[in-house]
Structures are given as C-alpha cells and as structure tokens.
N, C-alpha and C positions, 0 to 999 in steps of 0.2 A: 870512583864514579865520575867526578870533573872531568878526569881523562877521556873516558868515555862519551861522554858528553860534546867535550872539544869531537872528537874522531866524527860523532853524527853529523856535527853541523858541518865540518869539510866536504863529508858525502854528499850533501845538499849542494853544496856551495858550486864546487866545481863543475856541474853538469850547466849553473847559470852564465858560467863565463865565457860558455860556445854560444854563439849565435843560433838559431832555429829557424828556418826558411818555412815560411807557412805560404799557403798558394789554396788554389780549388780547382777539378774539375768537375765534369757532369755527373758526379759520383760523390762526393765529399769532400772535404777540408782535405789536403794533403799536407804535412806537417814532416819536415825531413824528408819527402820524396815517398812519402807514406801516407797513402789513404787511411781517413778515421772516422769509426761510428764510437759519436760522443756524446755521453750523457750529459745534460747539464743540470742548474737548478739554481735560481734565483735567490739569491741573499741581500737584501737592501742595508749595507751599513749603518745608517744612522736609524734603523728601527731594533738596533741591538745594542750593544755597549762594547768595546773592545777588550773585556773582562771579558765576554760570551763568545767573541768572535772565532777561538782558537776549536774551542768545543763544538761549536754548530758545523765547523767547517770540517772536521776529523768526523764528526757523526754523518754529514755529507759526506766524504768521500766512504766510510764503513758503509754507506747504503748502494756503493754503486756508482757515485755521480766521477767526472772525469774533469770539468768545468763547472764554474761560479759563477752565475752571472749577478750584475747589478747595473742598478739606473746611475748617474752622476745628478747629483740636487744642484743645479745652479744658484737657488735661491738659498740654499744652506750655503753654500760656500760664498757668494756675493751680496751679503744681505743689505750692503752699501755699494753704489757702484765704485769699482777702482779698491775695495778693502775686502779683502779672503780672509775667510776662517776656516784652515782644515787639522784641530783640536777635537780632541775626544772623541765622540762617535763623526764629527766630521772626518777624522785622520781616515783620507781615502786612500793614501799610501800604504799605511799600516795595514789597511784592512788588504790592498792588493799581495803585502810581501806577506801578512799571514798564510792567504790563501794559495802561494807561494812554497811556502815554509812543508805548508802539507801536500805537496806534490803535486796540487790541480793545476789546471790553465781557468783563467781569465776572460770573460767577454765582458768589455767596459763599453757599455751602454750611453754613451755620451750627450745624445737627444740635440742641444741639450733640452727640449722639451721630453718631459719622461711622465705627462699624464698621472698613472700609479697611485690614483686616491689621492695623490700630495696636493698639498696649499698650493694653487694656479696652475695645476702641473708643472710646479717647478721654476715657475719663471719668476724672480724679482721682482717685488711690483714698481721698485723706481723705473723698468725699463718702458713701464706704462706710462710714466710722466714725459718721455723724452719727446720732443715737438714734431709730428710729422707721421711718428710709428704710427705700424699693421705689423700685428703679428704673424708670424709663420706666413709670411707672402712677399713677393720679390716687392720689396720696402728696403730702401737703403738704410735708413737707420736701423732697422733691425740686423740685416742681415752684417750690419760692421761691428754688432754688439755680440750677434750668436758666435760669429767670426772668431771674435776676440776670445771668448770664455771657451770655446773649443780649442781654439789653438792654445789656452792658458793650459786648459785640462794634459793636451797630448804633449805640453813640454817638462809639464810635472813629473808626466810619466818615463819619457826621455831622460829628466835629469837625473833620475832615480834607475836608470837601466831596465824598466819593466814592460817593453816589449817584447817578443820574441824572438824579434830581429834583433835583441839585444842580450837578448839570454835571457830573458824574463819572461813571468807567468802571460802576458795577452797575446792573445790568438787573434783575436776576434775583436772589433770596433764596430759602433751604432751609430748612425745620424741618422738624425729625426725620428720620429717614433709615430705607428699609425694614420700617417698623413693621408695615405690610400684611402681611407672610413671616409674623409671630410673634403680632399682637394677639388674634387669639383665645384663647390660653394667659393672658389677661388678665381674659377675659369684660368684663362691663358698664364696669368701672374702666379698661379697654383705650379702651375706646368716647369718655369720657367725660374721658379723657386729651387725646384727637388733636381734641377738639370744644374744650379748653382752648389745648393747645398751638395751634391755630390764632388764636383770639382775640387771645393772649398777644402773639403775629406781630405781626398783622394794627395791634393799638393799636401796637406799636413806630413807627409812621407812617414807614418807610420812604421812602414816594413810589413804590416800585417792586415788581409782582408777587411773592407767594411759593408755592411748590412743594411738594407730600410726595409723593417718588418710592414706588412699590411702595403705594401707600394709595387702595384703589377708593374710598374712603368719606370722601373729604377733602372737607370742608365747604367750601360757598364762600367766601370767594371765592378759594381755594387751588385752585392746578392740580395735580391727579394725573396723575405722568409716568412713565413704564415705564423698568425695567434690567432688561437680559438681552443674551447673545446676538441674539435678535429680538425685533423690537417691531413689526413690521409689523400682526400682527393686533391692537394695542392700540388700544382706543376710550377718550377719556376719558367719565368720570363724567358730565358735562354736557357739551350739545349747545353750549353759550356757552364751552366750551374748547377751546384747542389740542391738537394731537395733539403729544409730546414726549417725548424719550427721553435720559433722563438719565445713562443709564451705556449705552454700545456696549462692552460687555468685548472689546477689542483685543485682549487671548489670555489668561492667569490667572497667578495667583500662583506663586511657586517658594515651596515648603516644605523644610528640610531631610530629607534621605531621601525627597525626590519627584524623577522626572524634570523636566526645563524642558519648561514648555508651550510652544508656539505655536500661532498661529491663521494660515493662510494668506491670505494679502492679497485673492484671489480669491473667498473666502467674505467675508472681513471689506467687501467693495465691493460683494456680493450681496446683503445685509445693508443696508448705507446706501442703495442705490438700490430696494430695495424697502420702506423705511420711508417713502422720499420719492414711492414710485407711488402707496401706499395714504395719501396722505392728511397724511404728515408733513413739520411745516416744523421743528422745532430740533431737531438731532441731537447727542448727544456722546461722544465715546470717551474711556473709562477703560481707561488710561492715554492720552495721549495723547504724555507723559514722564512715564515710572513712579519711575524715580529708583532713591533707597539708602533704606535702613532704618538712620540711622544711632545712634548709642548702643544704647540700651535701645529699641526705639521698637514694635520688631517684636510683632506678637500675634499671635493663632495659638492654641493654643502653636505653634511650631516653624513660623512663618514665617522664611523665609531674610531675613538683608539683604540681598542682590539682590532689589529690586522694579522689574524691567526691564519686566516684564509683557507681552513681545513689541511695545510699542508701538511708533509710525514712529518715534519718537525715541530711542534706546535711554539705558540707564541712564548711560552717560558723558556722555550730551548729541548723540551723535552720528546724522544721519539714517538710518536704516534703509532699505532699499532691497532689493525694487522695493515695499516696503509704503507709503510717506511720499509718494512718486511717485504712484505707480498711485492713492492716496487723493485727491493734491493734483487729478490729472485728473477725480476724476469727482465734485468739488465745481465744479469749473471748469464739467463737464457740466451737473450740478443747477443752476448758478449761471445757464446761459444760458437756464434755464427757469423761472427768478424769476417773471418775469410774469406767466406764465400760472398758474403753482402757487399764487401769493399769489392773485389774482383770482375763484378759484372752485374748488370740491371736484372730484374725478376722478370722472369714466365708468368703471366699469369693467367688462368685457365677458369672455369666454372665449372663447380662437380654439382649445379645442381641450383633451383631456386635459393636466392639468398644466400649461396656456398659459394665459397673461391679458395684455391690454392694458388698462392705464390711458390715459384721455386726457384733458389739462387744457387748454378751447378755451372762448376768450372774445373775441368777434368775428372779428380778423386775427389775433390772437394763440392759438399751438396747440402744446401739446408733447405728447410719449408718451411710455411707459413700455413694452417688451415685454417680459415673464417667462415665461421656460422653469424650472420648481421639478421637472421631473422629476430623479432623482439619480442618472442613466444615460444616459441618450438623446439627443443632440443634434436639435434638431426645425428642421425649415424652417415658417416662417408667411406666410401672405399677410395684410397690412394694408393697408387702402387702396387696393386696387389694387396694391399692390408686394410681392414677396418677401421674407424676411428669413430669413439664419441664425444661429440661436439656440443657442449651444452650453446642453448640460443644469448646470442648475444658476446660472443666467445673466442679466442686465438687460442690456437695450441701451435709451440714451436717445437721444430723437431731438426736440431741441429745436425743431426745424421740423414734428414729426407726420409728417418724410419721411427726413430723412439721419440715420443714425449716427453721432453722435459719438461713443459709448465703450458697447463691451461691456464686464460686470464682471468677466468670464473671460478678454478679452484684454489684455493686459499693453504698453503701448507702454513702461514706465519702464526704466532703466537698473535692472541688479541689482549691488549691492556687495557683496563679501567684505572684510573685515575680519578681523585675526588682533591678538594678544598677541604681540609682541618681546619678549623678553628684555632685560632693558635690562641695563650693565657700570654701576648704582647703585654710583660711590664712597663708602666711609668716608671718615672723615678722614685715614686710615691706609689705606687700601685697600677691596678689597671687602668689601661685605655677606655674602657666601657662602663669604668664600674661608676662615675658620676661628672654630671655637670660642671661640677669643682674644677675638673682637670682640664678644660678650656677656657683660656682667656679668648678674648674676642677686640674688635673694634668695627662698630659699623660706616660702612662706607655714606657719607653723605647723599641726598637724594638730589638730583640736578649739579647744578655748575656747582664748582668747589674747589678750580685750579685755575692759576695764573695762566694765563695763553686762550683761554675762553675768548669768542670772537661771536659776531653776532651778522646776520646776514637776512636780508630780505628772500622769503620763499624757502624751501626745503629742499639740503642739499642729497646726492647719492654718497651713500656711506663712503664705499670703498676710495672714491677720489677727494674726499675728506679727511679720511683717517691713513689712509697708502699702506693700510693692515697694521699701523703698528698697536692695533688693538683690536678684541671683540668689538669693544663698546663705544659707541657713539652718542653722547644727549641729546636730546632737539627739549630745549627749556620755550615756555613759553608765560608770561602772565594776560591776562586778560580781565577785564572788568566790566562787572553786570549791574546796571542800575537795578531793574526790576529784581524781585526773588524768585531765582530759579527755577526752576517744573521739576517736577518728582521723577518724568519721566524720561530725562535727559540722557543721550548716548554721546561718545565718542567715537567713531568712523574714522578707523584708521584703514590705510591702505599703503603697502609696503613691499618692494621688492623680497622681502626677507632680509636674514632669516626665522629672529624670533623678537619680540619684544615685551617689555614691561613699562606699563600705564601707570604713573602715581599722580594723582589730584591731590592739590596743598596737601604733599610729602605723603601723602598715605597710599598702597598698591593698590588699584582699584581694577585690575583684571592684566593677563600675561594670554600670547597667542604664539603659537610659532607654526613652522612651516615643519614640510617632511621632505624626502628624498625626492619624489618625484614632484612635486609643486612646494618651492619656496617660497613664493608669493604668498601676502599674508592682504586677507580681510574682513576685517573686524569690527563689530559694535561692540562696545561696553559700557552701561548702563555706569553712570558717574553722580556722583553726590553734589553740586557746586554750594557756595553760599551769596547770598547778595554782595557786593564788593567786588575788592581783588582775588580773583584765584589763578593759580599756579597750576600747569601744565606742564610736566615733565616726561617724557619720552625717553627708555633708553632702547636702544635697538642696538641687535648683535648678530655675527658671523659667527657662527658653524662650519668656517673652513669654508675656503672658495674654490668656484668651480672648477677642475680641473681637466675638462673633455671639449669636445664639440669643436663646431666649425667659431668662429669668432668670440671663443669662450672668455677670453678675458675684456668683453665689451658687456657681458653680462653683469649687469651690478648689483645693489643692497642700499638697504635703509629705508627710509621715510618720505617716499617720495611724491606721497598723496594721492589723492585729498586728504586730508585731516578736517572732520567738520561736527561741529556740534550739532548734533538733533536733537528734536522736541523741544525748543526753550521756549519760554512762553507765549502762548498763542500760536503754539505749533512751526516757530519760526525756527530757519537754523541759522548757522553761521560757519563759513568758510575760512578758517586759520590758514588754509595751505601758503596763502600771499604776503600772511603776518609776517611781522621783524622776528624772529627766532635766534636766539643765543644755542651756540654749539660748544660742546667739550668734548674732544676725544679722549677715549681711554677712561679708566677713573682714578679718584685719590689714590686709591689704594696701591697703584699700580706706579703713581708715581714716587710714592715712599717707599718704594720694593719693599710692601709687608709680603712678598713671596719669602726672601729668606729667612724672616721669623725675626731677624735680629733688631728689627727699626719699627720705629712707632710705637704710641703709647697704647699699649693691651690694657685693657681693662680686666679688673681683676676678675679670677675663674669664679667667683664665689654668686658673681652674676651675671654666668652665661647665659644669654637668651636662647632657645627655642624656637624652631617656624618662622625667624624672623628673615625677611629677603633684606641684601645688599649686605649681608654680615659676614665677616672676616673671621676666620676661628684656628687658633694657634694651641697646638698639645705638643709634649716631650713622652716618646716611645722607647724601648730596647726592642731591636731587632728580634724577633724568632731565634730560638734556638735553631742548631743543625745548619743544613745545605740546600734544603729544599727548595724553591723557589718563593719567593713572596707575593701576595698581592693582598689590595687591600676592599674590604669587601663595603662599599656605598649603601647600602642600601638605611634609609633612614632620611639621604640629601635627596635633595632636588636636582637641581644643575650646576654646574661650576667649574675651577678646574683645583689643583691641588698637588702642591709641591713637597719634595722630602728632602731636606737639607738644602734646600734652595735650588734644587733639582724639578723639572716640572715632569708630572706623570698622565701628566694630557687632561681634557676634558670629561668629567663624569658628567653621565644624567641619567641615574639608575630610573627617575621617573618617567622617561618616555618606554610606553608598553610597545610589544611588536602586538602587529591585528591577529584576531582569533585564527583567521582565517589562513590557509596553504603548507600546513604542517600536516603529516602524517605519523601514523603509530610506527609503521614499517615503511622500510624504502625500498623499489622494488628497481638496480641497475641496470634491468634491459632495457633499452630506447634510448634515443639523443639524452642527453643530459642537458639542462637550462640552468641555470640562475636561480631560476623562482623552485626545481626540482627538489625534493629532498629537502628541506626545512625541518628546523628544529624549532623546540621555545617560542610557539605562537602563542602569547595572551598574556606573556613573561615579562620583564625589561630585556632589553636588546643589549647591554650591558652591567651586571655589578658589580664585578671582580674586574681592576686594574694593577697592572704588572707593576711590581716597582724590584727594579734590578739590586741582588743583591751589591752591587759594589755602591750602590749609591745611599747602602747605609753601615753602619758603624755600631760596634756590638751594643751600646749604649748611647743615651743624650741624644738621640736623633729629635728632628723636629718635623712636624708635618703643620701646614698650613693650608687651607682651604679659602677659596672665596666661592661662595654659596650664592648663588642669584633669590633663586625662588622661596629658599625657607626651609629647615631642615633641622632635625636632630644628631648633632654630632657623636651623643652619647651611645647611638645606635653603629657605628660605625666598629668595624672586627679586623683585624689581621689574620689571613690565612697561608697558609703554606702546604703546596702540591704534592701529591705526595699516592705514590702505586697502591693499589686495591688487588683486584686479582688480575691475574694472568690465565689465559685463557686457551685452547685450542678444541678445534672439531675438525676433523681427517675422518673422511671415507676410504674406503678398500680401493676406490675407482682414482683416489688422488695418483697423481705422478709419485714416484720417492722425492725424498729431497734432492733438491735440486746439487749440493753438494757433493751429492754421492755419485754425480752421472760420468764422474770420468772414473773411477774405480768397478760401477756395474760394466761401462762396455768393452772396457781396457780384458777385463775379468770373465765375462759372459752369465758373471752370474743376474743372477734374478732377483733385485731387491726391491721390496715393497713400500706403501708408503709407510712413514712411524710419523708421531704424534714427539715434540721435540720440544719441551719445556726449558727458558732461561732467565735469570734473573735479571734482570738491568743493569742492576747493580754489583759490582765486582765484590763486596763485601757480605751481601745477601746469599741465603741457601733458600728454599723450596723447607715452608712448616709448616704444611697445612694442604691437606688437598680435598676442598670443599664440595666437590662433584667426580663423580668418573661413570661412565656408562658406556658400554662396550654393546653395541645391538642399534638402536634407532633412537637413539636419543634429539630431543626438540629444543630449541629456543636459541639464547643467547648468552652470550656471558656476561654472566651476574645473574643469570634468570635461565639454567638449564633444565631440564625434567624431563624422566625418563618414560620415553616412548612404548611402542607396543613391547617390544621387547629387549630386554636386559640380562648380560651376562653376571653372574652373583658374584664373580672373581675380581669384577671389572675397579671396583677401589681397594683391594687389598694388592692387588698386581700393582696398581700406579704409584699408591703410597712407599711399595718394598722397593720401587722404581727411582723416586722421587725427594722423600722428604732426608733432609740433611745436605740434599747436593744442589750444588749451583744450578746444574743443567741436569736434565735427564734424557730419554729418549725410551718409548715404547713404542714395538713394532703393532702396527693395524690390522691385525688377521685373526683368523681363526685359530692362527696356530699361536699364540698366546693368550689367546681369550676362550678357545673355546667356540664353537657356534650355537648362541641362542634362540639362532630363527634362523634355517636351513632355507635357502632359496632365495636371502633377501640380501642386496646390499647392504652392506653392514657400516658403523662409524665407529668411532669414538670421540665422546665429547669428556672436556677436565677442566675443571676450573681449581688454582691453585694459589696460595700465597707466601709473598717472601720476606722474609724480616733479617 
C-alpha cells in the first residue's frame, strides 16, 4: 500500500512542474491554447477547518465543479499591521495546494476588499486609524497599504509555485470586489482608483488573467464578470472578453432576526443552463460551501454565524440533496456540450412568446439550448422538425441538437432529509443537561473593573474607541440627586447600534438592540433612581461590522446620544450626553481569557445561577460518539458567544425571533428568485444549532465556556449530531433517463427510460427500509408522500426486491415494470427509503 501511495502522488506531482499558459478570448479562459467551460464554486477557508478542507473539496469536485474559488481575508491575516497570521484555518497555502492536490484550479480572490458578510469586509481596522485615509478611492495612503498586502498575498503564492504560470493550481486572480454597485459615490477619484488598482494587478506579473466582478468600466486587460442571481443577460465590456460569472448566489445570507433563505435547486439549474445558452463559458456559485462564521468574523451588523447559504454543501460539510445532485447533472449536461460551446458563439432565435432556442453548430458538431422563461405556462415547441416539452420556467439541453438530456425543472437526483439527534453528551460525572451542579460560573462585574479605564468629557463612537478589539464598550456614569426621584423616570438612550444593556446602581434595568435593516437604536427605559448617588452604566455592543456600501467603514456604533433622564421631579429632565463619562473597552472577563476555561477563579457548580446577565459559565463534556457532525443546540441562552477548548464557535442568540411574516408552506421556483423569496422558519429563532467542528474536540475532558449577556439557563443547553433520515426520489415517465446513460443510449440506438436510482451516502450503509413506493400519481414530498388517485399494488414489493440490503439500486419508471394503473395518464414514481 505505501508504494502505491508514493506512485499516486508522483502522478499528481509531475503535471505541476510544467508551466500552464492561461490567456482569454471573446469565448473563454484559454488554458494550454484550450478554450474552457468551467465550473466553479466558492469555498471560504477560514469558514471550515483544514480537517474538512480535503472532503468539501473531493465532494466539490464529485459534483462537477472544475475550479475553487475564494475571498483572501486581510483582516484574518494582518490583524496587526506589519504581523501575518496564516495558521490553521488561516493556512491559505494549505487550503490552495489541497485544492490542488484534487485536481481543481484556483480563482484567488484577492480584493483585498472581499465584502462576504465578513467583520468590515475584510479590512483591518488599524488601517482605519492611519492619518489622512479614504477607503477604496484614489487616497495615497490607502492605496500603498492595499498595494502592499496584495503584492504580500501574490508573492506567497509565487514562493510556493501556485500559479499556473508556475505549474500550479491559479488560473484566475481578483482585484477589487463590487466597486461597480458603489463607484459613483466616488466621482472622478472612483474612476481613477479602479484605472490604478488595475495596473497595480496587472505589474504584480502573475502569469495568469485578473477579474473585477460588478465593474462595466474595467480597463484592459481585466475581465468584468457579473454576480447576481442571473447573469444571462450580461455582456462584457470588450468584444476580446469572456462572458463570466463570478458569484451564482446559491440562496442568501441568514441574519439574526431574519428567516432562512433558500433558493430552489430548479431556479438555481435555470439559471446555470441559461448563462450557458447565452453565451457563457465560467460559471460560479457562491456558496458552493458556505460554512460557519466563526469567532468574531460575522459583519452585517447582525449576520448570523450560520453561513450555510442554502448551498449543495451544507454548513457541516454534508451534501445537500436534490440541490448538489440535480446541479452535478446538469454540468454533466453542459459538459457534453463543450465542444460545440467552446468552438463558436450561439444562434439564437425565438420559437415563440417567451421561447428561445440557442444553437452552438460547428461542422458535425451541434448542441442546443431550449428556454421556456414564461412563469406560468408549460409550452410544447417544435425544433428541428421535432417536438419538445418545455415545462414554464425551464432549459432543456440537447447536446446532439436532438435528444434531451436534462430539463432544469425535472429533477432525476435523490432528495435527503437530514435531522439533529439529541446526543446523551457525557460529563465527566454525567450528563451535560442533567443539572446545575455541572456549571461553575463567574460573573463578569457591572461597569469599570479594569486597569486602562479612561474617562472623557461627552460620548465617544464605539468602533474608534475600542478599534474592534471587542464587542463591548462601558459608558459608566454616577450622578447625584438632591431631591427624591419621580416614580416616573426614563432613560433616553440613543445609539448608533447595535444592541445595549442599561443597569442602574448594578441592577439590568432594560436591553434594546437593533436588526439588519436599522441598527440605530431608540430607547426609553423606565429606571428606579434613589435620592443620593446613583450609577449609570451603559454597556453597548457590535454584532459584526458593516461590511457593504459606499463609505461603509465611516459608518459607526455606540452611545452617541443624547442620553437624558426624563420625568425627574417636577417634570424636569437632564442632559448626561455632556457629562465626564468613564470608558472600559472590552470586559473583565475577556481580559483573564476565562474563554479557555483554564484561568480565573470559577465559583463552585453547586451555585450556579440562572437568568442572571453578565455571567460566565464553564462545563467539561465528551465528545458524541461516531463521525457525525456536531453542534451545539442554545436554546435556553440569550445571547453571547461560546468557546470549545478555547476555540471560539461564534456568537449565539437563539433569542432573537425571525417576523411571522414572508414564509411560505410551499415554494413555487417559477419567477426571478429574491432574497426575501422562499423563506423558511418565520416566527422561529433565526439560529439555535452551532457547528462546532469535529477536530476541535477531543473524545473526552473537552471544555465549553459561555459568556451569556442577557440571562440564560445553561442546564437547558443539548449536543446534537447530524445525521440522514430518508432518502427520497420522484421520476415521472416524461423525465429524461439518467443522465449517465446518455452515451451508451445514442452510441447503442437503444431507447432507455427514465428509472428511479436510489444511494446511500454513506459507503458502509445498505438501503433497510423502504417507507413509501407508489407507482401511478403519487403527491407530496419526501417525508410526507401519499398516494394519489391512483396506484399500482406491485409498486412496494417491486422496490423493496429492488432495493433493501443494497447500497444503490435502480428501478426503471414504466409500465413495463409496474404495470399500468391508470391507462392515459402520465404516470411517476414516488420512494422514500432508509439507510443504516
């Protein structure tokens, strides 16, 4: 076996130690003097672990993809200016020669502004302090700071051979990101920017093309590439570029207090096969593995750490189904039309209202394209002398100009449900859940309580106070009332965001925060005083900073007033905003690192508190049995964040609800697809399962630590692990066959139908159990099938003799296995089945 081993990796090796000449014409990437239609699909490094990196990326290229793209995080790797960190999920090396290793190419995304929901989109916030800076605009000191960290990035990549001018996996390079959305808010300095930042590239001498996605006005020799939803109608700038699409949004972000999006797999394949009718050859989905948000990492404000993003991979690493499927089929499709697509531009013609055929025909060589974009109406077409049906909203590809091999609308993949177990997570002592006893605690003091407190006349903006190295900011205040207070006294806070907590002499006396779309916060809270001295303490926190917009990093946070007491007696108020206010960044806790469990004095489990905010809470776990994925289920906290071995797993707040309101029972994927489209879990939390990667625990002795803002029961807190349900398909007699079969049917002339193709995920799993089969008009969904008007009586004894004991099976969709139970009527088959 070692031998063997050795002999693989030389196979790899040697192809890297010839150079690769990459170029473009008005057709695609040319790579070797070789036009290419290239899959891609988004992988962000540091939202995975380098334990998952090897898997996400083989499971990526099993689906199809050809290229990996990713952002570069400046702010992960410069988090001091002049001192790089690229360790662990930082190792941006690693992650290139993994994805290397599995035979993809490379688009390194270098920005370095990369937007991406990340903390400032990525920028450092020291680069904010530097005297004189504007970002993203012809500003010398920016532009000799981007300068620098770019050209650090491309000589990393250089020293390590990972070009393809060097034999290495990149193809492809990014500067700047989306500038096109915002550059007018720039005027001439915008202009005059993107005509720098291209040069800047370009002398970097890569060896291999660079990109500015969303930028009509990208100088040569930079390719402008479209993100959106669609990109079909996108023309580049010059007739001497590619047509290319850098961001396929696979479905949108979760925000805390938003529903989950999704995007159905049937729009999302509608979508790819009409970028690739009109013209396009590199396509790529964002997400393609969205991953976690973990630490601090999230911006927003008020990005969730779940960045699952709906993609075919979901956030644990696990395939997504029938999305991952149905996607890998109809790259299979495009794939078998290489030839003709690379060879020459489409024909394209109109068979009719809201009908078009593309055709790409270069001598013997012929493929098509049909589109139905009505978002209603299934239409029949005649092409070529042949008939065709076209469901509404729809591509059928026909790599011959005559057979179908895959509508976008019909689904041949397997569909999976996946659930959350409860895991029985031992203590050392017992369970995690089973009492109070098993948390020690420490509560974080209220107000100042650390050396370096500083005191300042008026109320400072958070973020140029604290320079992020914290959520948390105090605004301490005392004040002193001769007379006795009014019963009906408020505090009038007003606050950039994002969220705060009010405690009057030490006690919480109300919490506000903001949401996605308005972080500005304003507030009365109705307060207790007593005659004398009373204390006023403010803490105010980030949620992740902004990372979009035209002068997005001028947007600020915190306490920035008024602050003013109403109702005091005789209806008077009073204006704090002016007062001397004492400041603490960050809190105690934060500076004892009670995150890794091992410092500070815990107070004993025996009187753990309850409900109490500003509490610290320390337990020892064993890991779940098995391989499953982990995460940990919140619900019980409030808000916080919460680390596993001194590992951070991002921010929880299983208590912000998403609005009742913009969900649906069913999704219906004919029409543009939006953001707001298709929602799940409205009236739910917007998060209470957090991933926590298996490498980052240890079969026992693990420790998990919590700092809880709001008040929360610990004891309520679960470990679960992910884990297959059933396996699912529904084929009609009108699907195409499998798409694998299409070079043995025409090679053959035979005539193969579609079948119903059941597989296990798991290599060590068989098919025991087949919980539904209906051969005739069966309804619903899987996990919820029921049989239609009518039903063949053979239909689960056939699938079972088919099926159970074998990893995969296959049963053909016809009459002539089932039987006809209703003569005249299209017919299906629906199965739902399970595998252990």
């Amino acid at each position: 076996m070692r031998a063997i081993k050795i002999v693989l990796v030389l196979i790899w090796f040697i192809p890297t130690m010839f150079c690769t000449n990459v170029n473009y014409d008005h057709r695609a990437l040319v790579i070797d003097g070789k036009r290419k239609v290239l899959i891609s699909g988004s992988i962000h490094y540091p939202r995975s672990t380098p334990q998952m990196w090897p898997e996400l990326i083989q499971k990526s290229k099993d689906g199809g993809l050809d290229v990996i793209e990713t952002y570069v995080f400046w702010n992960l790797h410069e988090p001091v200016k002049g001192q790089y960190d690229f360790d662990g999920r930082k190792d941006l090396v690693k992650f290139v020669k993994t994805v290397a290793e599995a035979g993809l190419y490379v688009h390194l995304r270098i920005g370095p502004y990369a937007c991406a929901e990340w903390n400032y989109g990525g920028f450092p916030l020291w680069l904010h302090f530097i005297p004189g800076i504007k970002f993203r605009t012809d500003n010398e000191p920016f532009k000799a700071e981007m300068k620098t960290f770019t050209a650090k990035i491309v000589d990393l990549m250089k020293q390590e051979k990972l070009y393809a001018s060097q034999g290495g996996p990149i193809i492809l390079s990014q500067i700047e990101n989306e500038y096109g959305n915002i550059d007018s808010h720039y005027g001439a300095a915008g202009k005059s920017y993107i005509n720098w930042a291209a040069k800047m590239a370009t002398s970097l001498d890569t060896g291999v093309p660079w990109v500015m996605c969303q930028q009509a006005d990208a100088p040569d020799p930079i390719i402008n590439t479209c993100n959106g939803f669609y990109c079909d109608q996108f023309t580049p700038n010059s007739n001497t570029k590619p047509k290319m699409w850098t961001e396929n949004w696979s479905g949108w972000f979760l925000s805390f207090g938003g529903a989950v999006p999704s995007r159905p797999v049937e729009d999302l394949a509608f979508a790819v096969a009409r970028f690739f009718q009109r013209g396009g050859t590199f396509q790529n989905y964002y997400m393609y593995h969205g991953g976690t948000n973990f630490d601090r990492t999230t911006g927003g404000p008020f990005i969730a750490t779940s960045y699952d993003y709906d993609a075919p991979i979901d956030e644990y690493g696990i395939i997504r189904q029938p999305k991952w499927g149905h996607l890998k089929d109809v790259h299979k499709a495009i794939k078998l039309c290489e030839e003709a697509l690379i060879a020459t531009d489409p024909k394209i013609t109109s068979l009719g209202p809201n009908l078009e055929a593309a055709v790409y025909k270069t001598g013997s060589v012929c493929a098509a394209f049909l589109a139905n974009v009505d978002t209603k109406s299934d239409k029949t077409v005649n092409f070529s002398g042949n008939s065709y049906h076209l469901p509404a909203w729809s591509v059928s590809i026909l790599p011959d100009c005559k057979n179908v091999v895959l509508n976008t609308a019909k689904i041949n993949s397997a569909s999976a449900i996946s659930s959350f177990v409860t895991e029985p997570s031992k203590e050392d002592t017992g369970s995690l859940e089973a009492s109070s006893s098993k948390w020690s605690w420490i509560s974080e003091p209220v107000g100042i309580s650390k050396v370096g407190s500083f005191s300042k006349t008026g109320l400072l903006e958070q973020i140029n106070t604290t320079a992020d190295r914290s959520d948390y900011l105090w605004y301490s205040l005392s004040i002193d009332l001769k007379d006795d207070p009014s019963s009906q006294t408020v505090l009038h806070i007003e606050s950039l965001g994002h969220a705060l907590h009010a405690f009057i002499n030490g006690k919480l006396a109300g919490s506000q925060a903001g949401n996605s779309g308005k972080a500005k916060l304003n507030v009365d809270i109705p307060i207790a005083l007593v005659s004398g001295k009373n204390k006023i303490d403010l803490l105010s926190l980030t949620v992740g900073l902004q990372n979009y917009g035209a002068f997005f990093d001028t947007v600020g946070a915190g306490i920035t007033g008024p602050v003013i007491l109403k109702g005091l007696k005789n209806g008077n108020t009073l204006d704090l905003s002016s007062q001397k206010w004492t400041y603490q960044v960050g809190l105690k806790g934060e500076e004892l690192s009670l995150s890794s469990g091992s410092s500070g004095q815990w107070n004993s489990p025996s009187s753990s508190p309850k409900n109490q905010p500003l509490t610290w809470y320390k337990s020892n776990f064993d890991a779940p049995s098995g391989s499953n994925p982990v995460a940990i289920d919140f619900t019980g906290m409030g808000k916080g964040e919460a680390w596993v071995n001194g590992q951070s797993i991002g921010r929880y707040w299983p208590t912000y609800i998403a609005s009742n309101a913009g969900c649906t029972d069913s999704c219906n994927y004919r029409g543009p697809y939006t953001a707001s489209k298709c929602r799940k879990n409205c009236g739910k939390p917007s998060q209470t399962l957090y991933h926590v990667p298996r490498s980052f625990l240890k079969p026992s002795g693990n420790i998990l630590v919590l700092f809880e803002e709001n008040g929360g029961d610990p004891t309520q807190i679960s470990f679960a692990t992910k884990q297959l349900g059933s396996l699912c398909q529904h084929i009609s007699e009108s699907h195409p066959p499998q798409i694998d079969l299409w070079n043995s049917d025409t090679e053959s002339g035979r005539q193969i139908g579609p079948e119903l193709l059941l597989e296990c995920p798991n290599q060590n799993h068989v098919i025991t159990s087949i919980k539904f089969a209906s051969y005739g008009t069966p309804l619903g969904t899987c996990g919820n099938f029921y049989h239609g008007r009518c039903s063949s009586n053979k239909s689960l004894s056939i699938v079972k003799k088919a099926c159970i004991g074998s990893r995969s099976c296959s049963v053909g969709v016809s009459t002539d296995t089932f039987g006809d139970p209703c003569k005249g009527v299209t017919k299906s088959l629906a199965v739902e089945a399970t595998c252990a």
